[in-house]
VMD Tcl script that draws the C-alpha trace (Angstrom):
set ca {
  {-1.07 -13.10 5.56}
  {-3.18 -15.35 7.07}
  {-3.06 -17.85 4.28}
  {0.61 -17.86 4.14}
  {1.16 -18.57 7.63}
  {-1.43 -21.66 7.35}
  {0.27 -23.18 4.37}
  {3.64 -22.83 6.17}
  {2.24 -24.69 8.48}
  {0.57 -27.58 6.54}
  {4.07 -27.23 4.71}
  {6.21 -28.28 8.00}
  {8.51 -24.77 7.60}
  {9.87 -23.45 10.38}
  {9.15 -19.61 10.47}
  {8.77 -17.00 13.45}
  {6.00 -14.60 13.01}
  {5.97 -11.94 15.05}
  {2.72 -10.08 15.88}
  {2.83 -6.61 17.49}
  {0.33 -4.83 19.57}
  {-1.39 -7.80 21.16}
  {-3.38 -6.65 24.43}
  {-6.67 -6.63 25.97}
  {-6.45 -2.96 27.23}
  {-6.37 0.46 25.47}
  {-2.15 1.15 24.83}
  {-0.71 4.27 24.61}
  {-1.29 5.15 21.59}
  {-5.07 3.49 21.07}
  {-7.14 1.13 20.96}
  {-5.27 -2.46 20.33}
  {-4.50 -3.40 15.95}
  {-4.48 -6.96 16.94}
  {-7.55 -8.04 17.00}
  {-8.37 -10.78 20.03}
  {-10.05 -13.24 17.79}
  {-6.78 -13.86 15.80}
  {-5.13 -15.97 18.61}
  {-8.14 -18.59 18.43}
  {-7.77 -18.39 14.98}
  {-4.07 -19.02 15.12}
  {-4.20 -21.67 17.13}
  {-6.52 -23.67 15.25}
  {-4.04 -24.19 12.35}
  {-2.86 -27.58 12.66}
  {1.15 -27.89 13.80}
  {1.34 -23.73 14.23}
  {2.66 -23.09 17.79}
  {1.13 -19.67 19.50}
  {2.87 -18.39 22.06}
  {1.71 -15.05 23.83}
  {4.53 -14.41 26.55}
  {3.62 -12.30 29.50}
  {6.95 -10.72 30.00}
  {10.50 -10.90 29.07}
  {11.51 -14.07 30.50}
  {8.83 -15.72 28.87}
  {9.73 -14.21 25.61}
  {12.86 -15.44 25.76}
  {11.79 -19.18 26.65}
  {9.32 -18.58 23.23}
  {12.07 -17.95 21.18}
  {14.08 -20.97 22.64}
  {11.10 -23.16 22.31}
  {10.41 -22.20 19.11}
  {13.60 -22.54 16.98}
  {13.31 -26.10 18.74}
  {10.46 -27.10 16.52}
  {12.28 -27.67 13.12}
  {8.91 -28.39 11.31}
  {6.24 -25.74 12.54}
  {6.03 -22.33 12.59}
  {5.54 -20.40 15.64}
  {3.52 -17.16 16.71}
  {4.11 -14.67 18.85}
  {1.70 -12.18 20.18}
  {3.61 -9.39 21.63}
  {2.29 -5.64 23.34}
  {4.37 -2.30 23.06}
  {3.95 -1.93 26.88}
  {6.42 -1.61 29.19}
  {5.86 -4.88 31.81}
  {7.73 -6.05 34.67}
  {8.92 -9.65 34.98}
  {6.62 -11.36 37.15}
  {7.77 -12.64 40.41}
  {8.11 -16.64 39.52}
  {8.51 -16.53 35.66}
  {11.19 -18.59 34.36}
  {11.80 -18.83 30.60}
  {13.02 -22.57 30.79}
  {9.26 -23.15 31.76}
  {8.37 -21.76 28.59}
  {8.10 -25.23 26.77}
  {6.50 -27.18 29.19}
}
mol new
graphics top color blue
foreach p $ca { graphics top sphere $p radius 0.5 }
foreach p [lrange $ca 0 end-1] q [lrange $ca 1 end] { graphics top cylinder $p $q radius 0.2 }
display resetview
C-alpha cells in the first residue's frame, strides 16, 4: 500500500487514507497494528499531508483541511478509543 500512496502523491491526486488503530498504548483489544514508525515514514513522502488528530474536533478540522488540498493526498492516523475533546481544541485550528 505503501507504494500506492507515494505515487499518489508524486502524482498530485487528491485521496484520503484512512489509517486505523494508531496509538502509543496497549487498546482494548491488543497491542497497537499500526506500527509507530509509519507516521515518519508517511511524512517523508514529498506533498503527502499526515494528520494524526487528537480528538473529534480535530478530526473534523483534518477532514476540512484536507479536501482543501486539491493536489495531495492526506493521512490520517486514527485510534478505536473512546477520547474526550480536549478543553481548547478547535477544528478551525486544524490547518494552521
Amino acid at each position: 500500500a505503501l507504494g500506492a500512496m507515494r505515487l499518489s502523491a508524486l502524482s498530485e491526486v487528491r485521496v484520503l487514507y484512512i489509517m486505523t488503530h494508531d496509538s502509543i498504548g496497549l487498546g482494548e483489544d491488543g497491542p497497537t497494528h499500526q506500527p509507530i514508525g509509519m507516521l515518519a515514514t508517511l511524512r517523508a513522502i514529498p506533498n503527502m499531508y499526515v494528520f494524526r488528530p487528537a480528538d473529534a474536533n480535530e478530526v473534523s478540522g483534518s477532514y476540512k483541511a484536507a479536501i482543501g488540498l486539491t493536489k495531495s493526498p492526506s493521512v490520517f492516523a486514527l485510534t478505536r478509543q473512546g477520547l474526550a475533546n480536549l478543553e481548547h481544541s478547535d477544528a478551525d485550528k486544524v490547518a494552521k
